[in-house]
Structure formats: C-alpha cells, structure tokens
N, C-alpha and C positions, 0 to 999 in steps of 0.2 A: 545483259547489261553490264558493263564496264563497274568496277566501285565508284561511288561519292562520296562528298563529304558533304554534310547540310544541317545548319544549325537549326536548332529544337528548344523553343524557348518556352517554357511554362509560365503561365499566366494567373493571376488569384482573381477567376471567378469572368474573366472580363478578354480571352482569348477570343473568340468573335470578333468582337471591334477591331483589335488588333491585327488580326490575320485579315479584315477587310479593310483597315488603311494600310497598310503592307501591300495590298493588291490595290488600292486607291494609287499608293507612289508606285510598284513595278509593275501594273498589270497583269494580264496572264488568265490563268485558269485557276481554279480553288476546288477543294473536297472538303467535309467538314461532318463529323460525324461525334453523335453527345454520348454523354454515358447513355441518355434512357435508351439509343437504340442498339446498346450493348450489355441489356440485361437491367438496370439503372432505372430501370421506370419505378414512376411514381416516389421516389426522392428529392432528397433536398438540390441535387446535382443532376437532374434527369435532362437540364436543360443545356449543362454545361458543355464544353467542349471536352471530349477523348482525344479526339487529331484534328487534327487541320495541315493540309497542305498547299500551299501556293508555288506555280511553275509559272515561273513570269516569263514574259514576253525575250528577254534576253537571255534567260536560262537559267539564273538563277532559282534554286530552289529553296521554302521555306517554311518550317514544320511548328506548329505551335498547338498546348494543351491548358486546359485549365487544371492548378492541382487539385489533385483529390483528398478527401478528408483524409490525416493521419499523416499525409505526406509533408515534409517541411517544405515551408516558401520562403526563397530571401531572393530579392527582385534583382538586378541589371546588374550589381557589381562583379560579377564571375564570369561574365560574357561579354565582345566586343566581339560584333561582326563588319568588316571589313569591306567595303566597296574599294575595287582600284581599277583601273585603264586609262588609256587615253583616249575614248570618248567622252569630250568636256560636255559637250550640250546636255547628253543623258547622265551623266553624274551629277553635274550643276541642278539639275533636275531634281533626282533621287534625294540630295543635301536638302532644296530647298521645301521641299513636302514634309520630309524626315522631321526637319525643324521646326515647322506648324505644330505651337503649344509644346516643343520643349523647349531644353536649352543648350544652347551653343557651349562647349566646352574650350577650343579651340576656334576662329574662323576660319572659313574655307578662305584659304590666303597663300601668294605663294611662298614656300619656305626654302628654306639655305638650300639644299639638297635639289631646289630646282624643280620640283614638283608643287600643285598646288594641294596644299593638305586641312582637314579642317575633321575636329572630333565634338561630337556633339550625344545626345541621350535625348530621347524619342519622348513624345508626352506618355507612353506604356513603361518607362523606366529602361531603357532598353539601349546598349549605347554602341554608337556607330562611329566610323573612321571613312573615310572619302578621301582616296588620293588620288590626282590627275596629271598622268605624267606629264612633265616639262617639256 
C-alpha cells in the first residue's frame, strides 16, 4: 500500500453518530470497534468508540474515536478538512448534508479566484471547506 494521509477526528462520547453521518453524506463502507472489545469491558466507556473508519464510495477516507478518560478534548477549532474538485453535483451534495444542523461559515458562492467556495462546521463541531473548480 502506497502512504496516505486521513484525518482522525476525536469525538467526546458521541463518535458513532458521527462516523454514521459521515457515511449518511459519503457513503461507503464503515469498521467500528469500542473500547469493551479491546479489553474495556464492563466500564464507563465499554460502549464507546476506539476507531472508526469510513472508505467512502469516492475514496476518500475517514478515522474517528471517542476520547478517553484522562485524555484532553477541545473540539473543531484545530482541524479543517477540505473537500475540492470539480465534480460540482457530488460536492454540491457532500456541502449540502454537511450543513444539516450546522452552520454555514462562508456560502457555497462563487468567489474572485473563479472557483466556487463555501466553509462551514458540521453539527459534531467539525469544520469543512468545499471548493469547486471554476
């Protein structure tokens, strides 16, 4: 296998939902495995998520964990993942699910540069960029 690169977003408690609207907007296939079946049983976190991964239908791929006690959580502002090409229908797409119960930072608009662009954060605090080339 060739290297990647794939963002890995920690979640407080609520990784599941996440990683299954994540696969609601790209599709694809999902893994998902909790602490309890990594030792974890019978705690307060037996339920939670350890990993999560989503390989969506167009390749993208995406890794997400619930934290675990002890470990620090500070949500969305450290991360911005990036959608961009110029397939408009399936980006138009991806924006318009993304934005179900968040909020629009930017609108998907076209901008000076000739590209349409639009930046938004996800109802999981989570915040994205969508650019479609011009």
């Amino acid at each position: 296998m060739a290297s990647r690169l794939n963002p890995y977003i920690r979640f407080n408690g609520n990784a599941r939902q996440a990683i299954e609207f994540y696969q609601s907007v790209f599709g694809g296939s999902m893994t998902m495995s909790t602490f309890g079946e990594f030792g974890q049983e019978g705690t307060p976190i037996a339920d939670q998520i350890m990993h999560a991964q989503l390989e969506s239908d167009a390749g993208y791929t995406l890794m997400a964990s619930d934290t675990p006690p002890g470990m620090p959580y500070n949500p969305g502002d450290t991360i911005t993942i990036s959608l961009s090409g110029d397939d408009s229908d399936a980006l138009q797409g991806y924006w318009e699910r993304l934005a179900e119960g968040g909020k629009v930072e930017v609108p998907l608009e076209k901008q000076m540069w000739g590209d349409t662009f639009g930046a938004l954060t996800d109802r999981f605090g989570v915040n994205w960029m969508v650019n479609i080339a011009g």
